[in-house]
C-alpha positions, 0 to 999 in steps of 0.5 A: 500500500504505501510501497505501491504509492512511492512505486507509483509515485517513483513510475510516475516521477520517471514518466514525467522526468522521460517526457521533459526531456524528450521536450527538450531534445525536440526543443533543441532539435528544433534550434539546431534545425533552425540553426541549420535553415538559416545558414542554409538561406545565408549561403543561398543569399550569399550566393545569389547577390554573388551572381547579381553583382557578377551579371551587372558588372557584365551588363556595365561593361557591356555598356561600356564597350557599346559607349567605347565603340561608338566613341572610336567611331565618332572620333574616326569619323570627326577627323576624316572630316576634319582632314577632307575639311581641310584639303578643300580649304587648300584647294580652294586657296590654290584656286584663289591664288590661280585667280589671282 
C-alpha cells in the first residue's frame, strides 16, 4: 500500500522526468534545425547577390564597350572630316591664288 504509492509515485516521477526531456531534445532539435535553415538561406543569399553583382558588372561593361565603340567611331569619323575639311580649304586657296 504505501510501497505501491512511492512505486507509483517513483513510475510516475520517471514518466514525467522521460517526457521533459524528450521536450527538450525536440526543443533543441528544433534550434539546431533552425540553426541549420538559416545558414542554409545565408549561403543561398550569399550566393545569389554573388551572381547579381557578377551579371551587372557584365551588363556595365557591356555598356561600356557599346559607349567605347561608338566613341572610336565618332572620333574616326570627326577627323576624316576634319582632314577632307581641310584639303578643300587648300584647294580652294590654290584656286584663289590661280585667280589671282
Amino acid at each position: 500500500t504505501t510501497g505501491h504509492f512511492y512505486r507509483c509515485a517513483s513510475l510516475i516521477q520517471a514518466w514525467w522526468k522521460y517526457k521533459r526531456s524528450e521536450q527538450r531534445e525536440g526543443v533543441a532539435r528544433e534550434h539546431a534545425t533552425l540553426v541549420l535553415q538559416c545558414s542554409a538561406r545565408q549561403l543561398l543569399a550569399r550566393v545569389h547577390t554573388r551572381r547579381m553583382k557578377e551579371f551587372q558588372n557584365r551588363v556595365r561593361n557591356r555598356a561600356a564597350s557599346v559607349i567605347q565603340k561608338h566613341w572610336r567611331e565618332y572620333i574616326v569619323e570627326k577627323r576624316r572630316y576634319e582632314a577632307s575639311f581641310a584639303k578643300l580649304k587648300e584647294k580652294l586657296a590654290r584656286e584663289k591664288e590661280k585667280a589671282l
